[in-house]
N, C-alpha and C positions, 0 to 999 in steps of 0.2 A: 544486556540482552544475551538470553542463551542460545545456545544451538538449537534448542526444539524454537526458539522464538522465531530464528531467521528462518526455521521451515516450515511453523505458520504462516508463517508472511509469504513465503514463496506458494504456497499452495492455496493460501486465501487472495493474493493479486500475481497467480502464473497469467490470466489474461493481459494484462498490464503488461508482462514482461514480453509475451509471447507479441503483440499488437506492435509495441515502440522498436521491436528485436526487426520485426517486419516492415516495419515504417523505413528503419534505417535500410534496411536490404534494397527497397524499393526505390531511395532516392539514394542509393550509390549508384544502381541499374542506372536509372536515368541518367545522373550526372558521367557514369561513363559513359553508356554511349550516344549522347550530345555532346560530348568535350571534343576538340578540336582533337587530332590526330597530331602527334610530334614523330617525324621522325630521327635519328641520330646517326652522322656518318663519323670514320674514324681518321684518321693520319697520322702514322706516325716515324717521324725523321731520327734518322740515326747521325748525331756530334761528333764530330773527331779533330785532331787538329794534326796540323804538318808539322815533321820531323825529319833531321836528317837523318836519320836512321836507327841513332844508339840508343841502347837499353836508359841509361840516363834520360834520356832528352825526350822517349816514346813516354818514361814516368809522367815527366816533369809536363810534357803535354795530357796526359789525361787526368792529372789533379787540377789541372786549368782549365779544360773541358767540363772536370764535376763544379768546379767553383764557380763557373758563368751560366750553366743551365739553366738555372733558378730564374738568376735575370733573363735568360732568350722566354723562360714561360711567361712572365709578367709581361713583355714586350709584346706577347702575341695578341694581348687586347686593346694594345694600344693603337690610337688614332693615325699611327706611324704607319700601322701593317694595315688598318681596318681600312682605311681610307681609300687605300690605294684594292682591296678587295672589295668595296661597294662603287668602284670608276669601272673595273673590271666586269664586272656579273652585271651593272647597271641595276642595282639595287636600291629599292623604294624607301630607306632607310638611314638611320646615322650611324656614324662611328659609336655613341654610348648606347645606341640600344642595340646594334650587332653584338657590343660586348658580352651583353648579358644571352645568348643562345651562342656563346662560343666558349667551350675550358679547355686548358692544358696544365699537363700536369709532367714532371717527371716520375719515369716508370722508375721504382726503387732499384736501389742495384744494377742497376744497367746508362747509358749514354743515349737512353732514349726519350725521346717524347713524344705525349699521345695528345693528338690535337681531337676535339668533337665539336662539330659543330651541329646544332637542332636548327629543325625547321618544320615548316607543316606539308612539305613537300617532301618526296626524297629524293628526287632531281638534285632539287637545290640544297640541301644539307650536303649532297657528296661535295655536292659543284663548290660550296663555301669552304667546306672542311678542306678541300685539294688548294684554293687560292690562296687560303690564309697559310698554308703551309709551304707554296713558293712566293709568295712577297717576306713571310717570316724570312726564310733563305736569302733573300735578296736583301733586306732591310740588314742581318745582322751582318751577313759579306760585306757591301758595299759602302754603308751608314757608320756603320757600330763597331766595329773590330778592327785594328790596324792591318793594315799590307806588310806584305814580307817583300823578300829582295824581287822577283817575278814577279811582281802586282798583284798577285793572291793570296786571301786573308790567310789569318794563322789557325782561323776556324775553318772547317767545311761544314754545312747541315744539307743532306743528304735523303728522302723522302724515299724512306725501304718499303713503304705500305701505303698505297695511295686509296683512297676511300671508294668503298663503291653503294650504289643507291643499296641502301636497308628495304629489304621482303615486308616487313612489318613494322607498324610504329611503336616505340619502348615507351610512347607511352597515348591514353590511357591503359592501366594494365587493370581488365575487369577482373580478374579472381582478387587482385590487389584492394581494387574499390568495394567487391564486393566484401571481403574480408571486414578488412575498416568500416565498410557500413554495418556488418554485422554486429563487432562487437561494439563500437558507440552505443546502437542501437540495443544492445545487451544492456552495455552499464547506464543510458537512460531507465531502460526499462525498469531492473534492479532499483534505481535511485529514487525512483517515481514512487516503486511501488513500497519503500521501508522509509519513504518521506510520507508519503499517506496512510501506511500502516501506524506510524508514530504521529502523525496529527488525529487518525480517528481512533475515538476515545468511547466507542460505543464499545458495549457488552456485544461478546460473539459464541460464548460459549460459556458454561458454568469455571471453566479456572480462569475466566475475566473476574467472575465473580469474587475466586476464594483469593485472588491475587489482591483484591482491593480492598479485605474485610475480613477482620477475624471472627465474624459470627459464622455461623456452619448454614451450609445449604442441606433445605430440609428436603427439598425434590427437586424436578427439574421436567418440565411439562413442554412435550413436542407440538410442534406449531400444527396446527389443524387448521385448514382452507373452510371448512363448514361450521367452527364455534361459532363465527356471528350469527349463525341460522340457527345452528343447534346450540345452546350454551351449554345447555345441562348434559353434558356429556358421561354421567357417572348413571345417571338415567335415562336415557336414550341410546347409550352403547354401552351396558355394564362389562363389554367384553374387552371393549378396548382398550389398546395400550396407553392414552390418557385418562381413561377411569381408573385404570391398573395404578398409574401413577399419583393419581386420587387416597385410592387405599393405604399406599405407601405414605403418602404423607399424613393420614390419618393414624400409621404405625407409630411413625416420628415422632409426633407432637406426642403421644403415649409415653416416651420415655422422657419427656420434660416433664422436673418437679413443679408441679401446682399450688403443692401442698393440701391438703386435707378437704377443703371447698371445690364448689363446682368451677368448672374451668372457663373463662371467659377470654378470648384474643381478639383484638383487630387485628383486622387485613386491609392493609395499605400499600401505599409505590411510591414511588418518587414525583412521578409528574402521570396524568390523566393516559389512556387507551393503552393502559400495560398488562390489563385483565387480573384484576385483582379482584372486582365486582362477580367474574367468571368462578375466577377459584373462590372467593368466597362462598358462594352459590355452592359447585361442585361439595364442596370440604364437608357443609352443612349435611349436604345429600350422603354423603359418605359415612358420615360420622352417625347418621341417624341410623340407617344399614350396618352399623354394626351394633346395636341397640340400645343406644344412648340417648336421653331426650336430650334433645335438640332445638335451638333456638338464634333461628338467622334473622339478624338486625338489621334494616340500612339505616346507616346512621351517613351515610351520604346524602344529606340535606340540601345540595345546590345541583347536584346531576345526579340523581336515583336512577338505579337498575335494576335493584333487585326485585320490584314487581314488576315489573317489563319479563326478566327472566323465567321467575317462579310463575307466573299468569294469574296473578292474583289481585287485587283489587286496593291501588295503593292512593287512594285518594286521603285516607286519613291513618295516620300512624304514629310514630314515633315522637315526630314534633307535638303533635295535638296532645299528648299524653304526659307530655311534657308541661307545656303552659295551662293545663287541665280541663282541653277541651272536651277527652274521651277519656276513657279506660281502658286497662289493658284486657279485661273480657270484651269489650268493644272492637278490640283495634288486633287482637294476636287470631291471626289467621292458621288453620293446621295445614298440611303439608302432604300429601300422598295418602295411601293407604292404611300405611301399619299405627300411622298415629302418632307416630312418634318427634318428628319433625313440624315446627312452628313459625312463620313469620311474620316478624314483625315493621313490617313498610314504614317510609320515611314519614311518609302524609304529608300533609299541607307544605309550602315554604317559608322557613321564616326569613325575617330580615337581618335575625343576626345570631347564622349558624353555629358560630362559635362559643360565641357567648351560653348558648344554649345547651348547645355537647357540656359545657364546662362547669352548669350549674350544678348544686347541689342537688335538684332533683335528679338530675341524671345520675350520679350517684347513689341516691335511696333507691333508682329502680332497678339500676343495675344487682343491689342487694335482692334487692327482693325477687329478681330472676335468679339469681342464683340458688335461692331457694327453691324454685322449681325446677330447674331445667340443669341435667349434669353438663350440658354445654352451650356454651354462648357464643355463635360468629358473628362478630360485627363489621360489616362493609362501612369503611371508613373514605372519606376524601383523601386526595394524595398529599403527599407530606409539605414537598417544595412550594408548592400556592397558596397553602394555610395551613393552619394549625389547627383544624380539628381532630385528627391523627393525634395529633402529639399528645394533645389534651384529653380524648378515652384512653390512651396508652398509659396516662398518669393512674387513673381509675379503675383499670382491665389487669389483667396478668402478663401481658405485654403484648408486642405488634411480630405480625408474620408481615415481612416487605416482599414486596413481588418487585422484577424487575424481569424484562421482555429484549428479548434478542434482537438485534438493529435498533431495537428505540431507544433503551436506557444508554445513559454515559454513565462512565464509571466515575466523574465528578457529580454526576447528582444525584449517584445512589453514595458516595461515601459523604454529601451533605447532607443528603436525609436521614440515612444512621446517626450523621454527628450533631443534627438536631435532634433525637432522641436520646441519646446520650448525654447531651448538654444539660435536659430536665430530668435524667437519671429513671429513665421509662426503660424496662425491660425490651430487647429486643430478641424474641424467641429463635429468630433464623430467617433464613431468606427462601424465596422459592424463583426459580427460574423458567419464565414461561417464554414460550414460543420459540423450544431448539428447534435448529434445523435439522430436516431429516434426509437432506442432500448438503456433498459438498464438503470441505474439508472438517467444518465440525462437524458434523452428521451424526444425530445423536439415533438414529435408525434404529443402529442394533440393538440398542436397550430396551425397547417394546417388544412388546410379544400377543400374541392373539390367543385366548381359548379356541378351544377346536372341541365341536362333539363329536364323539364316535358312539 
């Protein structure tokens, strides 16, 4: 994955990041402040031990001082000191669970040590941390350390800083919860959104398209909210930036070799409502407008459009002309004004489409239109659910695939290519319908309007 990929993904799921980022914010909030309140008081006793005086002896007593600290700190959670600090305060608790809200530690470099004790009070944290630090005293004099000649040990532990109730509690510390909630709630979000980025496998933009296929995108047709009302959009808005993009692909296919005969293509898709029935229609219209006769096919035998679109009367067509119910003076409908444009409707349904696309008739009449007509759009059924696609594409000049932004996956446009490739059927190029025209693909800028002046 590249750089530009992770800032697709961040600018196609920032809501995702932005929602889980929030999420976390919102349940540190809480979780701070509903958590019980700790507070922490301190103690801390300064070691020494007796000497008669001499530089010798002052040595020799403070390496024995550094050498037992260690043990006076483990001492101080012991059942020894704790027990006698929970008879004292009359404390609702044991010697092993005071342990765990009491640490000591020695301060480096120095003969000191720091007693803490927590609580949810601050009363009682002082009150704890001050007891445990004169029973520690008493424990290690009395208990622990030998007597000298006087009956005083050869330690002394001496309490230089006695605790006093803490102003606030250390903890919950909210800028702390709330930090921590933030970023979790960052690298959820993050994880959420380039784990669902790399599960969806849907077309979002034409370089989904050029990423998955080396045939070339021939256009690329912005999503319009009114084609289901209006289809025919290259005649009914010839100004618009979808007719525009109509023309363009009528440019396109211009610089595909044909060779020498009249040009015949299906238009096909992957899987049904990706509007290829649409642009077949539009291309037709197009292609007539720029003064070529013209001849729109539906050769979609099990869900016909294209007299639904054109308004023309498709009770008998194609099929019928086939199995030789009509003829093609019968059945070839003209198209607009200048005359130039013809359609030829599905008609009847038969029982077995394919077979029928596939016959030999369908081939002689396909000749025989090409004799008349310098072009041939044929509205095909979509590739993945059957094979009548595949089968005019054997017979045709090749297939234009259509494939529609949020519907198409990129696994079932590169098995509907590699179904036509497999029976060695020319694939002319792809076209892309339905960009967005908000949002991070946002294909906007690339329409444009006539304007009269």
């Amino acid at each position: 994955m590249e750089l530009r990929d992770f800032v697709d993904t961040l600018r196609r799921r920032w809501l995702s990041v932005v929602i889980l980022t929030a999420l976390g914010l919102a349940v540190a909030a809480v979780l701070a402040f509903t958590a019980t309140p700790i507070y922490q008081a301190t103690t801390r006793i300064f070691v020494s031990t007796q000497s008669v005086g001499s530089a010798v002896e002052a040595f020799q007593g403070s390496s024995y001082t550094q050498a037992r600290m260690q043990s006076y700190v483990e001492v101080t959670t012991d059942p020894l000191v704790l027990d006698r600090v929970i008879e004292e305060l009359n404390l609702d608790t044991s010697a092993e669970a005071l342990a765990g809200a009491i640490s000591a530690r020695v301060i480096p470099d120095t003969v000191l040590i720091e007693i803490v004790a927590s609580s949810e009070t601050a009363e009682e944290a002082a009150e704890i941390s001050n007891s445990v630090a004169h029973h520690l005293r008493d424990v290690v004099i009395d208990d622990l350390e030998e007597q000298v000649g006087d009956d005083s040990a050869l330690v002394n532990l001496t309490v230089v800083k006695r605790a006093m109730e803490p102003h606030s509690p250390t903890s919950p510390s909210i800028p702390l919860f709330m930090v921590v909630g933030g970023v979790l709630g960052l690298i959820a979000g993050l994880a959420f959104a380039f784990a669902r980025q790399a599960l969806d496998t849907r077309v979002h933009s034409e370089r989904d398209v050029t990423a998955t296929t080396k045939h070339p995108v021939l256009a690329g047709f912005l999503f319009d909210p009114t084609a289901a009302k209006q289809p025919l959009t290259v005649h009914a808005g010839p100004r618009s930036p979808r007719a525009e993009a109509f023309r363009s692909l009528r440019t396109s296919l211009q610089f595909i070799d044909f060779g020498a005969r009249s040009r015949a293509l299906v238009v096909t898709s992957s899987l049904a409502s990706e509007g290829k029935s649409t642009i077949a229609a539009n291309l037709a219209i197009a292609l007539a407008d720029a003064g070529k006769s013209t001849l729109l096919i539906d050769a979609d035998l099990r869900r016909p459009k294209v007299a639904e679109y054109m308004a023309v009367e498709g009770g008998v067509g194609l099929s019928d002309v086939l199995v030789g119910r009509a003829t093609l003076t019968e059945t070839l409908q003209p198209w607009g004004e200048e005359g130039r444009l013809f359609v030829l409707p599905s008609g009847s349904r038969p029982p077995n489409p394919s077979e029928l696309l596939g016959s030999d008739s369908m081939a002689e009449l396909l000749e025989t239109l090409r004799g008349e007509f310098e072009q041939i759009i044929i509205d095909a059924p979509p590739l993945l659910p059957v094979t009548d696609a595949a089968v005019l594409s054997k017979v045709t000049d090749g297939a234009l695939v259509v494939c529609a932004v949020g519907l198409t996956r990129t696994t079932q446009l590169s098995h509907a290519l590699g179904g036509l490739e497999n029976i060695d059927a020319k694939v002319l190029g792809l076209v892309v319908n339905m960009l967005p025209t908000r949002g991070p693909d946002s294909y906007g800028a690339y329409g444009y309007e006539y304007v009269e002046k």
